[in-house]
PDB file of N, CA, C and O in Angstrom:
ATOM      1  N   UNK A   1      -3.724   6.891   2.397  1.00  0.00           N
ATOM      2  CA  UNK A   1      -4.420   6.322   3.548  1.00  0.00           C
ATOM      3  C   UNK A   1      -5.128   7.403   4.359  1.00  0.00           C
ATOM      4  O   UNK A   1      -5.512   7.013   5.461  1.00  0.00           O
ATOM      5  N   UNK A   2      -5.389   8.689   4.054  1.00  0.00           N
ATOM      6  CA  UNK A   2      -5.900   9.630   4.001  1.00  0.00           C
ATOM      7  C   UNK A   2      -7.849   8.797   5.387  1.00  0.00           C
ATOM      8  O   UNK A   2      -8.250   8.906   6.546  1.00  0.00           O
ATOM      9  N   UNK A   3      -8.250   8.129   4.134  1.00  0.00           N
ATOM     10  CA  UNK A   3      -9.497   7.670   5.255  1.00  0.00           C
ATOM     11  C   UNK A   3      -9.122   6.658   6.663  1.00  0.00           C
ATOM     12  O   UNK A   3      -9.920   6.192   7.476  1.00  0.00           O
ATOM     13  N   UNK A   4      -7.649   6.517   6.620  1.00  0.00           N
ATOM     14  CA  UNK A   4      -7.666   5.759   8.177  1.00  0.00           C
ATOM     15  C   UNK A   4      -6.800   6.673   8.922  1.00  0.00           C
ATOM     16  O   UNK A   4      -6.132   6.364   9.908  1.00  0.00           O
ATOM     17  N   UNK A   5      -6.892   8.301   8.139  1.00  0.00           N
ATOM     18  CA  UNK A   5      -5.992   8.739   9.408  1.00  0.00           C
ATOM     19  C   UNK A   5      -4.775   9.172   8.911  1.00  0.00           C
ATOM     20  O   UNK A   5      -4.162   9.848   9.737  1.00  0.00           O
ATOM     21  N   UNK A   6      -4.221   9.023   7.875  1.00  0.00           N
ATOM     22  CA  UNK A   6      -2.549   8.352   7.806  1.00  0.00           C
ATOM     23  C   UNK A   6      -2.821   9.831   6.665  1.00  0.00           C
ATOM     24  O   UNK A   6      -3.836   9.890   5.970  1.00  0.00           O
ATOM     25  N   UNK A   7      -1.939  10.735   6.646  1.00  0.00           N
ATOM     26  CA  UNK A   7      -1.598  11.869   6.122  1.00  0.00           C
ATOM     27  C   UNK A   7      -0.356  11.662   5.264  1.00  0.00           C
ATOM     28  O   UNK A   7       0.311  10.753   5.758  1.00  0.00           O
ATOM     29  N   UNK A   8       0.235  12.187   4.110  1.00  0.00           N
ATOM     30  CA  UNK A   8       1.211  12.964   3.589  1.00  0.00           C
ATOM     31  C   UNK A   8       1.941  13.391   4.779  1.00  0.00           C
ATOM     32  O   UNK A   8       1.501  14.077   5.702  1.00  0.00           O
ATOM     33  N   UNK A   9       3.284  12.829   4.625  1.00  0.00           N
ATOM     34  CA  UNK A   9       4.346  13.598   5.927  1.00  0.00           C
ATOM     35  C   UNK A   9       3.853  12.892   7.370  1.00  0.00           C
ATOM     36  O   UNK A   9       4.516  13.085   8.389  1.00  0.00           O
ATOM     37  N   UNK A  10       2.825  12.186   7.382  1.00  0.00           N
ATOM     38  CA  UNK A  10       2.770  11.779   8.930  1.00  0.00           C
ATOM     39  C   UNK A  10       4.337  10.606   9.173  1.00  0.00           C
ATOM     40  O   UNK A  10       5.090   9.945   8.457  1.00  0.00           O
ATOM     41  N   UNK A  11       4.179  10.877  10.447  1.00  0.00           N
ATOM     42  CA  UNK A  11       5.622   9.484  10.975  1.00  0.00           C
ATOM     43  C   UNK A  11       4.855   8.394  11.065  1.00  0.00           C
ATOM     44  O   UNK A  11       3.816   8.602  11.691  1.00  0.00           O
ATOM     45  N   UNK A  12       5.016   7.154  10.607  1.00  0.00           N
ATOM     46  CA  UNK A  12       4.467   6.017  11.178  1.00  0.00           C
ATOM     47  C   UNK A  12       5.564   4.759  12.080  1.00  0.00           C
ATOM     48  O   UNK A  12       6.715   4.327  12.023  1.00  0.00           O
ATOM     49  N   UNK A  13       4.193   4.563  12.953  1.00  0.00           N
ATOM     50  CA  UNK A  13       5.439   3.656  14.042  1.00  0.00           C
ATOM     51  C   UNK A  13       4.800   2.491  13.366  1.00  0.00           C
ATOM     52  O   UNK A  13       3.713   2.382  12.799  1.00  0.00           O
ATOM     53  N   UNK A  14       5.938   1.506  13.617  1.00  0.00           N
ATOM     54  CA  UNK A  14       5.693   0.273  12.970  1.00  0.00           C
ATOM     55  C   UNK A  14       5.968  -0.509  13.932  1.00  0.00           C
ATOM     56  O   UNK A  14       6.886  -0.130  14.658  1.00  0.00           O
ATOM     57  N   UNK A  15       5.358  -1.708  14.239  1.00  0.00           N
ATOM     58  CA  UNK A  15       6.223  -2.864  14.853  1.00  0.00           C
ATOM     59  C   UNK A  15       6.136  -4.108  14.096  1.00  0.00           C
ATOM     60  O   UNK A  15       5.250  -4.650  13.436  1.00  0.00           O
ATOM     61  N   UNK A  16       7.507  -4.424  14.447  1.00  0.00           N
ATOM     62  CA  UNK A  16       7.683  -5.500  13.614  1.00  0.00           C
ATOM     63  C   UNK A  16       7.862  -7.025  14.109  1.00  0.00           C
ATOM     64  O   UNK A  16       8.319  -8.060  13.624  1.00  0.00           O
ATOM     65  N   UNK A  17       7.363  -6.694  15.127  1.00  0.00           N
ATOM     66  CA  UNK A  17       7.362  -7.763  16.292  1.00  0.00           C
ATOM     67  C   UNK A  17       6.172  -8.730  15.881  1.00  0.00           C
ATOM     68  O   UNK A  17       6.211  -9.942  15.665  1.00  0.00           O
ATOM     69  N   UNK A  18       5.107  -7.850  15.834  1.00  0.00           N
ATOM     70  CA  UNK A  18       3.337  -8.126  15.912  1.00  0.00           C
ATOM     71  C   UNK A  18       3.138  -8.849  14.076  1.00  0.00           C
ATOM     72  O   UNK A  18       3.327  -8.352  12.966  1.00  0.00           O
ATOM     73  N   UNK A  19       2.654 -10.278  14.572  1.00  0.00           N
ATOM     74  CA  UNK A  19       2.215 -11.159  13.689  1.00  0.00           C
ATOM     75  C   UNK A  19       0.835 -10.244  12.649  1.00  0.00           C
ATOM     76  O   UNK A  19      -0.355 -10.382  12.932  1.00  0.00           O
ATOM     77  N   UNK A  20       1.223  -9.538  11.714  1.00  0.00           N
ATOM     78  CA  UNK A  20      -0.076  -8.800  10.846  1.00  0.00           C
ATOM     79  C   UNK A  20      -1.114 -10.145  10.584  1.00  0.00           C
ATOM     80  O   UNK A  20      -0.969 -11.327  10.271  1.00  0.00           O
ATOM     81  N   UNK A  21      -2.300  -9.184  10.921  1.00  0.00           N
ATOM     82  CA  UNK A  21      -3.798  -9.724  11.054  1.00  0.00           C
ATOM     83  C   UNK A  21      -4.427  -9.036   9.617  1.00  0.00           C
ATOM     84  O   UNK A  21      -4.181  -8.007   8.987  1.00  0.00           O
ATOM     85  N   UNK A  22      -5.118  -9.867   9.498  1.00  0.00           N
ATOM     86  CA  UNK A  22      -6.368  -8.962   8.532  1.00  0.00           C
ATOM     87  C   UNK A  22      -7.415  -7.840   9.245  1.00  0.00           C
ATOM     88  O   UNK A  22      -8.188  -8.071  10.175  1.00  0.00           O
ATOM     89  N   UNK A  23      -7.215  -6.553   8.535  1.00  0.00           N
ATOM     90  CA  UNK A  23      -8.055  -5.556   8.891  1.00  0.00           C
ATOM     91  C   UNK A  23      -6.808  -4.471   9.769  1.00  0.00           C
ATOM     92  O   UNK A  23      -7.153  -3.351  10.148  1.00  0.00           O
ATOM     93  N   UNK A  24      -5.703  -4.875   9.950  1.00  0.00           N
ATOM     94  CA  UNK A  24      -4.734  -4.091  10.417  1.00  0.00           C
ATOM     95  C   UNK A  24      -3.766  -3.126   8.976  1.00  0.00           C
ATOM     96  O   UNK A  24      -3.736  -3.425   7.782  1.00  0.00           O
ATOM     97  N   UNK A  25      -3.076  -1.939   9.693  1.00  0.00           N
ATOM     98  CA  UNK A  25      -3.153  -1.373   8.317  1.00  0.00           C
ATOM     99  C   UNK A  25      -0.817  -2.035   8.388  1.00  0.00           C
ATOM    100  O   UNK A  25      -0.237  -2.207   9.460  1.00  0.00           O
ATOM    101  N   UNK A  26      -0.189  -2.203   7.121  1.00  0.00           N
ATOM    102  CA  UNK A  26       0.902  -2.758   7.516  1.00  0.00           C
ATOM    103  C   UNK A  26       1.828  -2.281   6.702  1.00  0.00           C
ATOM    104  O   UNK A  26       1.114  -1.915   5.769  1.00  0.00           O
ATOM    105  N   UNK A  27       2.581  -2.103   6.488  1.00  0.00           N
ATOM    106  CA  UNK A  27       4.253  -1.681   5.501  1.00  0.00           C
ATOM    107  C   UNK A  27       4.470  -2.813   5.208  1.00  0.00           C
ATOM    108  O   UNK A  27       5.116  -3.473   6.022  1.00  0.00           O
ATOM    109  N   UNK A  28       4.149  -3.275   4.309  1.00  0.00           N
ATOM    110  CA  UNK A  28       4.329  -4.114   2.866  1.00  0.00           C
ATOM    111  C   UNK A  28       5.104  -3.259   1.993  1.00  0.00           C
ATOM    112  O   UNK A  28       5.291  -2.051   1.845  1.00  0.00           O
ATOM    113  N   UNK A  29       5.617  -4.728   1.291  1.00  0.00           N
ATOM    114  CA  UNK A  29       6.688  -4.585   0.020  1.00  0.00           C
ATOM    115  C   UNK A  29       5.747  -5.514  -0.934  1.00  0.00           C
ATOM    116  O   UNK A  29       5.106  -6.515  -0.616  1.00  0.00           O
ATOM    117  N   UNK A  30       5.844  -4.966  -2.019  1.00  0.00           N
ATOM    118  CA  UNK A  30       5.440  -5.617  -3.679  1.00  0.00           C
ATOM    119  C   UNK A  30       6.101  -5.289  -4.401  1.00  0.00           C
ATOM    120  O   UNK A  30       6.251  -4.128  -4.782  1.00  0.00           O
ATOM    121  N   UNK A  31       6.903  -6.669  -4.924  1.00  0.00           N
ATOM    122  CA  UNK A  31       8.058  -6.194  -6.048  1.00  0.00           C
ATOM    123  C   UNK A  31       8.539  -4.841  -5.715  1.00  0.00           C
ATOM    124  O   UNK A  31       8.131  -3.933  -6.439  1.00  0.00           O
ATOM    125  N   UNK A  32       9.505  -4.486  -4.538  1.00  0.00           N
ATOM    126  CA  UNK A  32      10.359  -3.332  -3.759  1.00  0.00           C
ATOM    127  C   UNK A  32       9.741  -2.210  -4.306  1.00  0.00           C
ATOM    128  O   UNK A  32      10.236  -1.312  -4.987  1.00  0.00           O
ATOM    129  N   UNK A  33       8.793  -2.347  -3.987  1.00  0.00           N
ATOM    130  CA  UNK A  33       7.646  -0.823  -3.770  1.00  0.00           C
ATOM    131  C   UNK A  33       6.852  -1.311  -2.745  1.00  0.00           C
ATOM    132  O   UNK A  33       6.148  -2.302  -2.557  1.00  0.00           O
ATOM    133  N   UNK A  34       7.310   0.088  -1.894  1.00  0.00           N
ATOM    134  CA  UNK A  34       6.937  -0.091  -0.465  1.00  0.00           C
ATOM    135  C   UNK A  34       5.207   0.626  -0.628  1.00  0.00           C
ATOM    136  O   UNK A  34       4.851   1.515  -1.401  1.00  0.00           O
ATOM    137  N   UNK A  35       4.408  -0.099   0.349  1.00  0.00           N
ATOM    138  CA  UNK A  35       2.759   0.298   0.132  1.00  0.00           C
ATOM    139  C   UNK A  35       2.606   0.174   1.465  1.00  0.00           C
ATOM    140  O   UNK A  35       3.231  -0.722   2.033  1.00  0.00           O
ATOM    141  N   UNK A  36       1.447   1.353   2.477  1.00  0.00           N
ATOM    142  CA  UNK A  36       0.544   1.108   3.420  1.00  0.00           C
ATOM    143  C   UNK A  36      -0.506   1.239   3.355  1.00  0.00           C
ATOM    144  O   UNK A  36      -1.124   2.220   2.942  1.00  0.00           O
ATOM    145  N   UNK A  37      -1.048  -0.139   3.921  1.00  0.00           N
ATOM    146  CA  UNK A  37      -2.285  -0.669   2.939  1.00  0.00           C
ATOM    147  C   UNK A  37      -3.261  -1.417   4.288  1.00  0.00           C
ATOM    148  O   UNK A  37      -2.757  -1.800   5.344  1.00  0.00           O
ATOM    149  N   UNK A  38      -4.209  -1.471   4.070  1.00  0.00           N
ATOM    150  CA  UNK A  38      -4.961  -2.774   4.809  1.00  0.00           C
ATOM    151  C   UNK A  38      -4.561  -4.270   4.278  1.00  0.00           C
ATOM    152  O   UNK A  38      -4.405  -4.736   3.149  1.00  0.00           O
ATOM    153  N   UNK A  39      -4.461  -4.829   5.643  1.00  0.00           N
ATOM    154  CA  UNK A  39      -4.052  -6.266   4.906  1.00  0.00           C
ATOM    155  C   UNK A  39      -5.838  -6.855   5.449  1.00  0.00           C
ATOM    156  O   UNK A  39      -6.531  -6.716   6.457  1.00  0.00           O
ATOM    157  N   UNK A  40      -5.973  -7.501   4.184  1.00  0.00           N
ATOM    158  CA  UNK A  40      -7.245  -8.859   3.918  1.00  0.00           C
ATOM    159  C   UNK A  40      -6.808  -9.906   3.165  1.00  0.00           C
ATOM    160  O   UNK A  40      -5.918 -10.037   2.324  1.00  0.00           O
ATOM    161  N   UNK A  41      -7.639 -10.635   3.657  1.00  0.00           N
ATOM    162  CA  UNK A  41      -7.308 -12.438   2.643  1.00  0.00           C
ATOM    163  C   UNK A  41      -9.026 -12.327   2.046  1.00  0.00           C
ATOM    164  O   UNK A  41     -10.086 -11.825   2.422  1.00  0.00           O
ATOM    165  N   UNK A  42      -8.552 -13.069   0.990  1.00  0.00           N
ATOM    166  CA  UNK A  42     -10.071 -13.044   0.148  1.00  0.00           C
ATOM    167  C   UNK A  42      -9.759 -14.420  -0.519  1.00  0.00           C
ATOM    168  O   UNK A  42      -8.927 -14.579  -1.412  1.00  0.00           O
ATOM    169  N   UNK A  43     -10.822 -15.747   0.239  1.00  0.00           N
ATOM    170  CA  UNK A  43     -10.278 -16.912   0.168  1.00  0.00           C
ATOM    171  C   UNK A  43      -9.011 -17.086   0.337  1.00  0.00           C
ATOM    172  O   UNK A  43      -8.539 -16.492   1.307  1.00  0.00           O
ATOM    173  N   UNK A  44      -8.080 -17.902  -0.489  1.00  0.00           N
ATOM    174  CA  UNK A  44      -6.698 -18.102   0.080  1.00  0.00           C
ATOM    175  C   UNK A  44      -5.925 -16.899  -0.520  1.00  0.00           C
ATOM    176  O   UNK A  44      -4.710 -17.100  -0.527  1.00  0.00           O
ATOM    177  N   UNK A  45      -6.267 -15.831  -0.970  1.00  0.00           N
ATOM    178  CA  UNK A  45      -5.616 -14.697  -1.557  1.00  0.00           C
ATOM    179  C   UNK A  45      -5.398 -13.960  -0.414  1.00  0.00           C
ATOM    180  O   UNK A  45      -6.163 -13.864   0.545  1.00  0.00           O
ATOM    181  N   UNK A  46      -4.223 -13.397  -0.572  1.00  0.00           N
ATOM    182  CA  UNK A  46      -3.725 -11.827   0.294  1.00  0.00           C
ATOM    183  C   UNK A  46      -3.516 -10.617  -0.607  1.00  0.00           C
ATOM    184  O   UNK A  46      -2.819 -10.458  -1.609  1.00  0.00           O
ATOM    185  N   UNK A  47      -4.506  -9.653   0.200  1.00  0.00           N
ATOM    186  CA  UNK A  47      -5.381  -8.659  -0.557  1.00  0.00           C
ATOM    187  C   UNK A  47      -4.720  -7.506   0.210  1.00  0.00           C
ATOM    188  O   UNK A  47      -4.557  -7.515   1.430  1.00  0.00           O
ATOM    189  N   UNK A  48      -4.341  -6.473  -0.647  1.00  0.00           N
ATOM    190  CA  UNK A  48      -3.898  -5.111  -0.008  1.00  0.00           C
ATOM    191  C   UNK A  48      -4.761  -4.437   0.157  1.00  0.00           C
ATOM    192  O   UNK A  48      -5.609  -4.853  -0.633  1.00  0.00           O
ATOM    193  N   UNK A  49      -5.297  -3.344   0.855  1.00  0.00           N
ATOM    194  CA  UNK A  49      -6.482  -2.596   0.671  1.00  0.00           C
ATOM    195  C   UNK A  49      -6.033  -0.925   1.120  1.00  0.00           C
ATOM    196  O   UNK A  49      -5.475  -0.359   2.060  1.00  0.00           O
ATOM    197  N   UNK A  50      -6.694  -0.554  -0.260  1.00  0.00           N
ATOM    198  CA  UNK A  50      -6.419   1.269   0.367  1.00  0.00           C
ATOM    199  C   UNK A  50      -7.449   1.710   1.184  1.00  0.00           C
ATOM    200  O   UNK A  50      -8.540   1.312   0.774  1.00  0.00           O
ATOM    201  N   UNK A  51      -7.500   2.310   2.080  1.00  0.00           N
ATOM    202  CA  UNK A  51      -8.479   3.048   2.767  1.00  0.00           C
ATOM    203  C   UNK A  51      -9.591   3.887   1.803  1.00  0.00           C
ATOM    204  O   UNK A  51     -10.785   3.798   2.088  1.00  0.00           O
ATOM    205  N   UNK A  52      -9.252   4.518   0.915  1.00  0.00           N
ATOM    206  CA  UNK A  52     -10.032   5.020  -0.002  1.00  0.00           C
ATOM    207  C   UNK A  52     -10.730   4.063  -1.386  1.00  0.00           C
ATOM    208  O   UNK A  52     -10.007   4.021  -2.382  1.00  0.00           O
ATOM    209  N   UNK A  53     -11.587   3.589  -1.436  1.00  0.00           N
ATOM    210  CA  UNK A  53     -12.157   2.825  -2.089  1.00  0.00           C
ATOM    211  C   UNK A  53     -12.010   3.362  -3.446  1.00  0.00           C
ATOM    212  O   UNK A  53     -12.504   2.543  -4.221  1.00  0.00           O
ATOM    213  N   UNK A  54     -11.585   4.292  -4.018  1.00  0.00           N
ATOM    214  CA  UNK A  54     -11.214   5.164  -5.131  1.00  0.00           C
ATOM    215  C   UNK A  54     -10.381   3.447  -5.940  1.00  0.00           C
ATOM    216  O   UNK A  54     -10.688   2.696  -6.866  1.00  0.00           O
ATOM    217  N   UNK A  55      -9.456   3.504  -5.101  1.00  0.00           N
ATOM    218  CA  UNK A  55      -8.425   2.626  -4.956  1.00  0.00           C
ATOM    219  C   UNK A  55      -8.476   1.154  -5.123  1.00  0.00           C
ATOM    220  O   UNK A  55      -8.719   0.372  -4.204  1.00  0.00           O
ATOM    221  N   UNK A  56      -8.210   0.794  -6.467  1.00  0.00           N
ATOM    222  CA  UNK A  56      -8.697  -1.341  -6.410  1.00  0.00           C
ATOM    223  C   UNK A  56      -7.488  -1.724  -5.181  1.00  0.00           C
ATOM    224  O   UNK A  56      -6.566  -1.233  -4.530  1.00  0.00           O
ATOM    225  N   UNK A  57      -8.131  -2.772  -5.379  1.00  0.00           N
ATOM    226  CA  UNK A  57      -7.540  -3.756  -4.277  1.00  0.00           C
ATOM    227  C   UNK A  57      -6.409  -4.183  -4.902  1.00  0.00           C
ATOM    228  O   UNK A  57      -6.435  -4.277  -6.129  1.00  0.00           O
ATOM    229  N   UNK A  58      -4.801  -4.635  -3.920  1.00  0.00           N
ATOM    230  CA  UNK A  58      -3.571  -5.405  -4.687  1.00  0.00           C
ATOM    231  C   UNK A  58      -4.004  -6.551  -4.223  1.00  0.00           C
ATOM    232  O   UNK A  58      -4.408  -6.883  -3.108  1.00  0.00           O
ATOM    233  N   UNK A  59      -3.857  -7.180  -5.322  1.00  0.00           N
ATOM    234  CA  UNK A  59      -3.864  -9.082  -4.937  1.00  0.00           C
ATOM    235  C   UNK A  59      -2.350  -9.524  -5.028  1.00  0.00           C
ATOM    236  O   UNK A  59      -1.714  -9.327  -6.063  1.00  0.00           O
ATOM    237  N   UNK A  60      -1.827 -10.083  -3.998  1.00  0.00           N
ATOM    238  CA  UNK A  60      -0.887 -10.609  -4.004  1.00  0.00           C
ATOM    239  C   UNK A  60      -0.678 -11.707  -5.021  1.00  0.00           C
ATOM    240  O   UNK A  60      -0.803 -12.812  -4.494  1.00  0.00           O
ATOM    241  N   UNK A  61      -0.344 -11.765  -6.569  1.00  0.00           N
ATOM    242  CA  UNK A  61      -0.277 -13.047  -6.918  1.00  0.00           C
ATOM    243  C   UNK A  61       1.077 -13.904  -7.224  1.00  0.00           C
ATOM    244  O   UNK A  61       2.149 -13.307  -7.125  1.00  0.00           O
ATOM    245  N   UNK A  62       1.070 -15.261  -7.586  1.00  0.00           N
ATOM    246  CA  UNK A  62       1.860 -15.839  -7.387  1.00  0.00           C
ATOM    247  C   UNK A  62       2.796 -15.585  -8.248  1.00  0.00           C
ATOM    248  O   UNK A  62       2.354 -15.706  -9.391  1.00  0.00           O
ATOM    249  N   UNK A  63       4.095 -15.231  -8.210  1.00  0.00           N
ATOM    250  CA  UNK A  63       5.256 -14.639  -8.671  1.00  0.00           C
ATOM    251  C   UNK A  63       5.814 -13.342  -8.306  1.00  0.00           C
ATOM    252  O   UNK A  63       6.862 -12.813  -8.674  1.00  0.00           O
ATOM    253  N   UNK A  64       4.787 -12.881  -7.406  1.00  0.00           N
ATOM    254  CA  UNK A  64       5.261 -11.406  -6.619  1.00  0.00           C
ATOM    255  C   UNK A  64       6.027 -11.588  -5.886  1.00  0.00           C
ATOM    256  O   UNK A  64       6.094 -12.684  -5.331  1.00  0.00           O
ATOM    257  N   UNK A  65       6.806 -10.682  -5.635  1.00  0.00           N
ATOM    258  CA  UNK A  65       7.597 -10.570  -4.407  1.00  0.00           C
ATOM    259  C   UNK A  65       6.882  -9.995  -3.057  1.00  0.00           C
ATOM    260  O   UNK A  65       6.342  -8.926  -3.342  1.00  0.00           O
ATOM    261  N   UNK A  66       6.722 -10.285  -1.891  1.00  0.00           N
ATOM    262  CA  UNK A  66       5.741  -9.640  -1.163  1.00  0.00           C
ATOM    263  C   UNK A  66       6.204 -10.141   0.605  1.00  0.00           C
ATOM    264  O   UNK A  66       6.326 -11.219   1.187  1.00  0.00           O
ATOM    265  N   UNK A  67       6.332  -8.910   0.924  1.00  0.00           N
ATOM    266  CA  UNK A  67       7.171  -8.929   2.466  1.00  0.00           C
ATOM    267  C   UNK A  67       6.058  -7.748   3.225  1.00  0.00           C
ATOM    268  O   UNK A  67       5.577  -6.693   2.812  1.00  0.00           O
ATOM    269  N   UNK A  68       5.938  -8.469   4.459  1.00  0.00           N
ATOM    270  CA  UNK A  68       5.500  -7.446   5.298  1.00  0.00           C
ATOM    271  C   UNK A  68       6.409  -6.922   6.410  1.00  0.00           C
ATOM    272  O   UNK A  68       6.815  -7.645   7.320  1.00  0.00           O
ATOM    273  N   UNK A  69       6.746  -5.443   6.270  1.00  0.00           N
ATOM    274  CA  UNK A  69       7.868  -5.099   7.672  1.00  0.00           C
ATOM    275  C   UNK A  69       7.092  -4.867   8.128  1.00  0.00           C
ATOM    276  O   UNK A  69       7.013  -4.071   7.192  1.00  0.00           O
ATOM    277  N   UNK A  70       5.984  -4.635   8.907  1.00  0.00           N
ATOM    278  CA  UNK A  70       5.600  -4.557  10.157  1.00  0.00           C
ATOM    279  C   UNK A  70       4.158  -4.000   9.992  1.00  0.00           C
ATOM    280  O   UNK A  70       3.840  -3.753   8.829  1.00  0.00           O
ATOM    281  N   UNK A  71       3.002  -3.701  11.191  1.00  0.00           N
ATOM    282  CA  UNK A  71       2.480  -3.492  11.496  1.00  0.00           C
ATOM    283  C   UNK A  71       1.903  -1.770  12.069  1.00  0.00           C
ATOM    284  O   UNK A  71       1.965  -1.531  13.275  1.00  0.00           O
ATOM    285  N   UNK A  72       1.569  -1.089  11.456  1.00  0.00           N
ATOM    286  CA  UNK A  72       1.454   0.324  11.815  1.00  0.00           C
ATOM    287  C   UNK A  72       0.548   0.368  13.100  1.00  0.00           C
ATOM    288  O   UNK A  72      -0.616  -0.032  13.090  1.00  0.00           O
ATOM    289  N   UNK A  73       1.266   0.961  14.363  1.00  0.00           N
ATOM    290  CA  UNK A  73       0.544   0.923  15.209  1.00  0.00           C
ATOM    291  C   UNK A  73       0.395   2.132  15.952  1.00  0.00           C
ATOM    292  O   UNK A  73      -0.149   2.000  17.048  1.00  0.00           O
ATOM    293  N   UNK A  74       0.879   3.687  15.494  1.00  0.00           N
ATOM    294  CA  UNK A  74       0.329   4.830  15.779  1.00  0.00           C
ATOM    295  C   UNK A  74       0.680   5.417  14.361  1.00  0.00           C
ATOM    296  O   UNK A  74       1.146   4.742  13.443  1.00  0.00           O
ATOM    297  N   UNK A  75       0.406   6.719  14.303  1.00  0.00           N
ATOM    298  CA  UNK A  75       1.338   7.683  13.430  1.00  0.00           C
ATOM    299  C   UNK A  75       1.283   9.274  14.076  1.00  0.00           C
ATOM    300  O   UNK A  75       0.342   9.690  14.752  1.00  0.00           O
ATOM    301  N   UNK A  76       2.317   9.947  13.770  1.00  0.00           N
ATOM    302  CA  UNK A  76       2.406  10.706  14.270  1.00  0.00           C
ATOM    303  C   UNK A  76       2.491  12.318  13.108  1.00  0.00           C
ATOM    304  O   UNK A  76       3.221  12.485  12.131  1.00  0.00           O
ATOM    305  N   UNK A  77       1.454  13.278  13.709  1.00  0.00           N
ATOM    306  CA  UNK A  77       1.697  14.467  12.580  1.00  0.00           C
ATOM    307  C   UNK A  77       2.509  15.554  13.169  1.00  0.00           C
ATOM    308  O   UNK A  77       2.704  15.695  14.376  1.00  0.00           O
ATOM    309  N   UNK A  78       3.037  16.427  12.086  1.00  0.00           N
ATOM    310  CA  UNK A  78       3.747  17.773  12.741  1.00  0.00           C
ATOM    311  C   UNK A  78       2.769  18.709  11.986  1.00  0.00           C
ATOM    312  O   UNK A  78       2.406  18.817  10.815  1.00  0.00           O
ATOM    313  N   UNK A  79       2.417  19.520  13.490  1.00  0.00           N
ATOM    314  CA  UNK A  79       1.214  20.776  12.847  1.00  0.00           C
ATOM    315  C   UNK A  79       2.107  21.881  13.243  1.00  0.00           C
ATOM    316  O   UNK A  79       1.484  22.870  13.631  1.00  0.00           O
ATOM    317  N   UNK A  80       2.993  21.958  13.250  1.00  0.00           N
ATOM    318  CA  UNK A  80       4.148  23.276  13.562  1.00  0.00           C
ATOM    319  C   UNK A  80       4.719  24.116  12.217  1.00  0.00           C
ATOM    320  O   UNK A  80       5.085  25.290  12.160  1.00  0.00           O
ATOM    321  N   UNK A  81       4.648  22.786  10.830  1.00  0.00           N
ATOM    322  CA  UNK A  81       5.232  22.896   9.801  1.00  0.00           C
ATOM    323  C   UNK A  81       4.586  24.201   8.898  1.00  0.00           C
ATOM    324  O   UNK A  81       3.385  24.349   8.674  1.00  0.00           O
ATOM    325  N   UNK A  82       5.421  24.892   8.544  1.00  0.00           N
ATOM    326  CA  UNK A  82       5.316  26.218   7.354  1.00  0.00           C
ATOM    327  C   UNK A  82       4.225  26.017   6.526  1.00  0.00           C
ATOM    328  O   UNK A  82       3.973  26.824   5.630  1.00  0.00           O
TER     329      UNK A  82
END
């Protein structure tokens, strides 16, 4: 997630309070592999999206397992590190 910001080693705050929107970036589960991703719907599909377009899109399809814990709503870096 490198193009929204989101680094190797950054902390991310999550809340898990906040109903995920499309175009927000979220901690999703797919089949217990955890992904932070953009969430989109594409027609009635729910679409993962990497920030780097390198990257296809996950389509949520039917027989996945698929949970969202929460909503990323800062992240935090350490520039102190070795």
């Amino acid at each position: 997630m490198e193009g929204a910001g989101i680094f190797s080693g950054d902390l991310l705050i999550v809340d898990k309070a906040l109903y995920p929107k499309a175009g927000q970036i979220i901690i999703g589960v797919v089949n217990q592999q955890p992904l932070v991703k953009y969430l989109a719907y594409v027609g009635c599909h729910t679409v993962l999206r990497s920030a780097n377009r390198k990257y296809p899109d996950r389509f949520i399809m039917e027989g996945d397992d698929f949970d969202v814990w929460g909503v990323v709503t800062h992240s935090i870096r350490d520039h102190w590190r070795n």
